[in-house]
Each structure stands twice: as C-alpha cells, then as structure tokens.
C-alpha positions as CSV (number, residue, x, y, z in Angstrom):
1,X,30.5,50.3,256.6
2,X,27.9,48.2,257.8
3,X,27.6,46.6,261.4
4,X,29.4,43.3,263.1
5,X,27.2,40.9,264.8
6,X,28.5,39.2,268.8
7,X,27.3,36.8,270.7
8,X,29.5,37.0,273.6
9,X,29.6,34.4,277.2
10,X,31.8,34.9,279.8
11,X,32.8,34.8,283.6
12,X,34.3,38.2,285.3
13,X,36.3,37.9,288.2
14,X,33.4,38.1,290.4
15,X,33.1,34.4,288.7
16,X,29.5,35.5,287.7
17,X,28.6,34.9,284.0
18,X,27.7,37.7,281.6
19,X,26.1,37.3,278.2
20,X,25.2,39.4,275.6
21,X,23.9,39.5,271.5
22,X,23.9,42.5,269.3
23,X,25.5,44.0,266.8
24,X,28.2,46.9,266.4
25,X,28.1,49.5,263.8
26,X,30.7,50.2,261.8
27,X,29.8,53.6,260.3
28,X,31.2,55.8,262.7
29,X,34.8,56.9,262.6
30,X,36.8,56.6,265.3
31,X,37.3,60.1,267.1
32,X,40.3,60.9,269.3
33,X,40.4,63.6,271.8
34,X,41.1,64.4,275.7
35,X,40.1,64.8,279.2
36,X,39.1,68.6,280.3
37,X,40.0,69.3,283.6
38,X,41.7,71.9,286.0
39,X,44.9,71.3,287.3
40,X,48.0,71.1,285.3
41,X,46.7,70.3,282.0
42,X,48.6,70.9,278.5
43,X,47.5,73.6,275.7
44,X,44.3,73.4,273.7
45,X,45.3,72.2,270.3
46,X,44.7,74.4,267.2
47,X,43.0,71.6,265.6
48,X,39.3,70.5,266.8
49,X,39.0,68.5,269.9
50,X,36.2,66.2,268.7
51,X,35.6,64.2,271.4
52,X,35.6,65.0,275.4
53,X,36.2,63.2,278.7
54,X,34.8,65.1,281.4
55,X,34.6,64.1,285.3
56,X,31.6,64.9,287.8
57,X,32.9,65.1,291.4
58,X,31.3,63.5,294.0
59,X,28.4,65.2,295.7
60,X,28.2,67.0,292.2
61,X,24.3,65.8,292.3
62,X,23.5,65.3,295.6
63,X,23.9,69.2,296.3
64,X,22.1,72.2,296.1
65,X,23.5,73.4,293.0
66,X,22.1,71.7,289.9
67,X,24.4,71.0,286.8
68,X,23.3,71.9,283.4
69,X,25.1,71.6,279.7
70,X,25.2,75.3,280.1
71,X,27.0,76.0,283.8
72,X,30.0,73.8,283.3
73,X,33.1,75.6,282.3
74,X,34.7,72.8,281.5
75,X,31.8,71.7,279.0
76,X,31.7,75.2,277.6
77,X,35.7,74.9,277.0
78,X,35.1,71.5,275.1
79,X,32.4,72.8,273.0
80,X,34.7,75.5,272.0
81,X,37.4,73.8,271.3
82,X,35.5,71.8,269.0
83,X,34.0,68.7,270.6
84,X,31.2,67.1,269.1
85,X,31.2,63.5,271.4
86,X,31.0,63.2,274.7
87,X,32.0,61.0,277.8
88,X,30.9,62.1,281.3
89,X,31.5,60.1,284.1
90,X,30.2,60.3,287.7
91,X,30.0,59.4,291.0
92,X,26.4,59.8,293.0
93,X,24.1,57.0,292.8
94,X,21.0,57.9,295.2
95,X,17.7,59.0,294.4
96,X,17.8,62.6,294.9
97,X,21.1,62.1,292.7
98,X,18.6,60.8,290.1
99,X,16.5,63.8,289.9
100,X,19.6,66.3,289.2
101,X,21.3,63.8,286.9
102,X,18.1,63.6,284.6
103,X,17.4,67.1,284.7
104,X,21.1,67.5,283.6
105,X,20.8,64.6,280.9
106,X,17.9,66.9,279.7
107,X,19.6,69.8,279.5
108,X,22.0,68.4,276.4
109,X,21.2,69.9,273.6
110,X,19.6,67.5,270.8
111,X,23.1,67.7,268.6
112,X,24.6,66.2,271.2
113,X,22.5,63.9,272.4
114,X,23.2,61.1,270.0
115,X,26.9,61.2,270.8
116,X,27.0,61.5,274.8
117,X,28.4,58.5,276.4
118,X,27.9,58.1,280.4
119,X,29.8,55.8,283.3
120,X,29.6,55.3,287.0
121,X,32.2,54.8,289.5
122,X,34.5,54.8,287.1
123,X,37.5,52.2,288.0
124,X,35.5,50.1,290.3
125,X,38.0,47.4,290.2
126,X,40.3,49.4,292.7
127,X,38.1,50.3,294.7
128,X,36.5,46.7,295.1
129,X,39.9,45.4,295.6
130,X,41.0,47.9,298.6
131,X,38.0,47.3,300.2
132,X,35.7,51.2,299.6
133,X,32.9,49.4,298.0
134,X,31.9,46.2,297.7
135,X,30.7,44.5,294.6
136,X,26.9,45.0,295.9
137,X,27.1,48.4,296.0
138,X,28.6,48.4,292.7
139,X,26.0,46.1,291.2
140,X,23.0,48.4,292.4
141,X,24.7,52.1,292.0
142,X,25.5,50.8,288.4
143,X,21.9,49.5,287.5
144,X,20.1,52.4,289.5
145,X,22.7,55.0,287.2
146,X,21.9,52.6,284.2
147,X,18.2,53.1,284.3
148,X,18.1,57.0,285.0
149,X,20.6,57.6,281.7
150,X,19.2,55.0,279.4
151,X,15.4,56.7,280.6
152,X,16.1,59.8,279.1
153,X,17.4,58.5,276.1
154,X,21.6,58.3,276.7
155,X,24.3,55.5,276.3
156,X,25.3,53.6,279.3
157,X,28.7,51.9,280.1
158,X,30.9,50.2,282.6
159,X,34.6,52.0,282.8
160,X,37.2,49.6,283.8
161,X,40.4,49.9,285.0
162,X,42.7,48.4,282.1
163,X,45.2,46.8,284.4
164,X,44.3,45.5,288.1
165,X,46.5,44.0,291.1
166,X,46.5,40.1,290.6
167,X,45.0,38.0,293.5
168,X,48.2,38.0,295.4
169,X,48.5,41.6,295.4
170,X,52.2,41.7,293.8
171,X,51.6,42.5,290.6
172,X,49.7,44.9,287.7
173,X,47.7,42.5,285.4
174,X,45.6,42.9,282.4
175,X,42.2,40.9,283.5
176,X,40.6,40.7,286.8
177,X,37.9,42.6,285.5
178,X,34.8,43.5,287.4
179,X,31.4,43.2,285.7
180,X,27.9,44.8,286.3
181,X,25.1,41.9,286.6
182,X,22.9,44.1,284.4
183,X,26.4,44.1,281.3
184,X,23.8,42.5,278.8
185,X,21.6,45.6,278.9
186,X,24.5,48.1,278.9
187,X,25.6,50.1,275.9
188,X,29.0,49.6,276.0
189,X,32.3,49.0,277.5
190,X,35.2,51.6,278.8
191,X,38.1,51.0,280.0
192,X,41.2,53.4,281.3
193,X,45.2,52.7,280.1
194,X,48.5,54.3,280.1
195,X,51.8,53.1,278.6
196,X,53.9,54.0,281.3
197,X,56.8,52.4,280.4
198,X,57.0,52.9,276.8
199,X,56.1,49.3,275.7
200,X,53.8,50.4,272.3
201,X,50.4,49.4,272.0
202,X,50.9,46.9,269.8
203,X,52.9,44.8,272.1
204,X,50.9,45.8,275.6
205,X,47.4,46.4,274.9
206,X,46.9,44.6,271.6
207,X,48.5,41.5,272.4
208,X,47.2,38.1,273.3
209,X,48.1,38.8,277.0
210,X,46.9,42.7,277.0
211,X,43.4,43.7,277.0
212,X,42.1,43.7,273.7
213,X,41.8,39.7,273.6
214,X,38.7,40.3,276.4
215,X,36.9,43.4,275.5
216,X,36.8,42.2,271.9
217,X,35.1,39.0,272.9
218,X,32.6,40.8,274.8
219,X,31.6,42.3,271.5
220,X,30.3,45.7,272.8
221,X,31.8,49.2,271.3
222,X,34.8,49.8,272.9
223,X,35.7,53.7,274.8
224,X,38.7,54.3,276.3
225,X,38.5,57.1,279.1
226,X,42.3,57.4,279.3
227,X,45.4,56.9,277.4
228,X,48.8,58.7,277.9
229,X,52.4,58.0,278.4
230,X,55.4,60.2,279.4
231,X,56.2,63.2,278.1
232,X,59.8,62.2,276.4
233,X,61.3,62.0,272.7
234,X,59.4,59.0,272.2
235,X,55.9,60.3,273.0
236,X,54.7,61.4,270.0
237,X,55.6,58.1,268.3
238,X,54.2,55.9,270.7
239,X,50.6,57.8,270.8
240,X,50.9,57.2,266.5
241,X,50.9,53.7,267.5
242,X,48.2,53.9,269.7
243,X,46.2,56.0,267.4
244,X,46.9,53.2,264.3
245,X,45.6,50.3,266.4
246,X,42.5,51.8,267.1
247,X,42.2,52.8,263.5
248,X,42.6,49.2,262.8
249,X,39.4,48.1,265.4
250,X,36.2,49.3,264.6
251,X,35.1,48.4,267.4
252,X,36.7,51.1,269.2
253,X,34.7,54.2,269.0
254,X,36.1,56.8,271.1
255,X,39.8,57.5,272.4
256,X,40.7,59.8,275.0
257,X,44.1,61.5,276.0
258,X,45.0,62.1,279.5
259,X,47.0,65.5,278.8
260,X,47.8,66.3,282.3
261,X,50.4,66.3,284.8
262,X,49.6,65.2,288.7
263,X,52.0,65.8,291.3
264,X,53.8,62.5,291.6
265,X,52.7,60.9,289.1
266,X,54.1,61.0,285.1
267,X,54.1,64.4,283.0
268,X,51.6,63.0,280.6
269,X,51.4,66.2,279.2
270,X,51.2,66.4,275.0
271,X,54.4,67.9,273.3
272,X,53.7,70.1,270.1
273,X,54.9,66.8,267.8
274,X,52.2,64.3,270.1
275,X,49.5,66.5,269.6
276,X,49.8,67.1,266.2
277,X,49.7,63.6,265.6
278,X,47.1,62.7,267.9
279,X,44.4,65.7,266.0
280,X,45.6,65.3,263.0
C-alpha cells in the first residue's frame, strides 16, 4: 500500500526526449480480464470478468450514429459479465469526432468513471513504420484525443505495440517504441503482447532484453491491451506465469486476454484449465 515515486528521461525512437515526475499508487490490485468482441471469441467465464478491453471502429464518431455506455452491446455484455474497469480504444481524431467522443465519455456512469482507461490509434508503431501515418499525425491526433478525454475527467494513454520490426526490417524486436511529444502529461502507458511461441513471461517480457526494462523506467502505470498465446497443453500454464509476473509489479494495473481466434492467425482461444486460472 502506498504509492512509488519516478522521475523518468528518455529518448524514443523518434530520437525525441520524453520526461516525466509523479508518483504510482500502489493500492489498487491488479485486475485481469479480456477483450469483448464479435468474431470467434471463446466462452464467458463463470467467474467475473473484472476488467474490459473494448475497440471503437473507425468512423465510429465521425458518423451519424452517436455511441453511448448504454447502446453498445459489447459494453452491456462486459457489464454483465462482471466488469468493473475499463479500457476503450479508438480511432477518430477530428473535431466533430470530439463532440461524439465527449458526449460518449459523459455518458459513463459515475461508478465507472474512476476506472475507464482510454487510447488512440492503438499500435501506432506499425503503422508509422509501413508508412499509413506519419509521426505528425500521430503527435496531433494523440494530443487533440488527449485533451477531449482528460477534459471530461478520464485517463489517457499511449498503447504500444510490445514488439516492432527493427530498422532493417528483418526482425521482431522489443524497443523501437514510438512516443507522443505531449507523454509527460499522459496518464499512463499500454502496450499489446503475445507469447506466440511459448517462451514464458518471465524469460520474454520480463527480461533484461524484453519490455519490462523500458516501461518500468518510464515510471507510469502500466496496461496491457493484449496478452495471449496458443491454445495447446501448455496454455494454461504459461498464462499462470504471466499472471504471477504482473502480480509481482505494481506497477501494472490492468491485464487483458486476447480470447479469440482470427482466421490465420493463432487459436488464442482460453481452454476451461486457462481460464480458470486466469479469473481465479
């Protein structure tokens, strides 16, 4: 209990430098839970869902239709199923965008409020790096989203992706990471990760070469969007180990489970044994 102080200086790939001071509570349990989504997604769990990821499309706010807490299904479905936290993520960043995305930051209800977490443009970094929007565009969607959410009263975060192609485009690295100019007056930091390969946490993310080491230093809480690996025998064990780190790290508020299947990509999908540990 009780809070841990950063200072934090450092230089992102952009080779701009970002600094930051605060403090991180240490109250706060860490709460693990999953993305809601259509598609090929795995069972609710018996057991609560506590915390939610949940994806705005593009357009979703540049429309005629107007989101509210109360007209997304996939909200309803989390509330239901027990969620209590909150991490929304999306994509419009223009000033009619503005208008809906406050009116649908107002529409939270005040238990929630406290516990909503909010991104942008998720994964920037790939996007920079294959060229559909530069680093500008980043910088001012970011700041403009930034203001709006922190106006009315709600957290505001960068969402990284955990690993990124290195410079000579060969290789998946941890690092290369992409930073907002305006990171000092941001919330927190969020990043995405998968054990594809069935490394462990302990020995991929937490290492000295993974991406702990950096989003420690930068002192701010610590969500992750997205964690999964392949449905298998082993699954159920790896995600304990997952889980156990971020026990361990107080830093690390929120953790996500990406409990769905795309078509070419891994089953990610929870078996009965994973999500019983995972809730438990």
């Amino acid at each position: 209990m009780g809070t841990l102080p950063y200072a934090w200086s450092g230089t992102d790939t952009q080779g701009n430098t970002r600094t930051g001071t605060g403090s991180i509570t240490t109250s706060s349990a860490t709460l693990f839970g999953r993305q809601f989504a259509t598609g090929t997604v795995g069972p609710l769990p018996a057991a609560p869902v506590l915390t939610a990821r949940i994806y705005f499309q593009p357009g979703d706010f540049t429309g005629t239709a107007q989101p509210t807490w109360t007209n997304q299904p996939l909200i309803t479905q989390a509330v239901n199923a027990g969620a209590t936290s909150f991490l929304f993520s999306m994509k419009d960043a223009t000033t009619a965008a503005m208008t809906k995305w406050r009116a649908f930051l107002r529409s939270i209800p005040a238990a929630y409020r406290d516990d909503t977490w909010c991104v942008w443009m998720h994964e920037h970094e790939a996007k920079i790096r294959q060229g559909s929007l530069t680093f500008a565009a980043y910088d001012t969607g970011s700041d403009m989203v930034r203001t709006a959410t922190q106006a009315e009263g709600f957290k505001f975060g960068p969402l990284h992706n955990g690993l990124n192609r290195n410079a000579a485009d060969t290789a998946w690295i941890f690092g290369n990471y992409v930073e907002p100019t305006n990171l000092a007056l941001c919330d927190f930091e969020a990043l995405d990760c998968y054990d594809d390969n069935g490394k462990g946490a302990a020995s991929l993310f937490f290492s000295s070469s993974g991406w702990w080491p950096y989003f420690r230093d930068v002192g701010k809480p610590i969500l992750i969007g997205e964690y999964g690996t392949p449905t298998g025998p082993n699954q159920a064990t790896l995600a304990a180990g997952m889980k156990a780190e971020c026990l361990a790290r107080p830093q690390i508020k929120r953790v996500h489970y990406w409990d769905q299947m795309f078509t070419n990509n891994p089953d990610y999908r929870m078996t009965a044994a994973t999500a019983a540990t995972w809730y438990a």
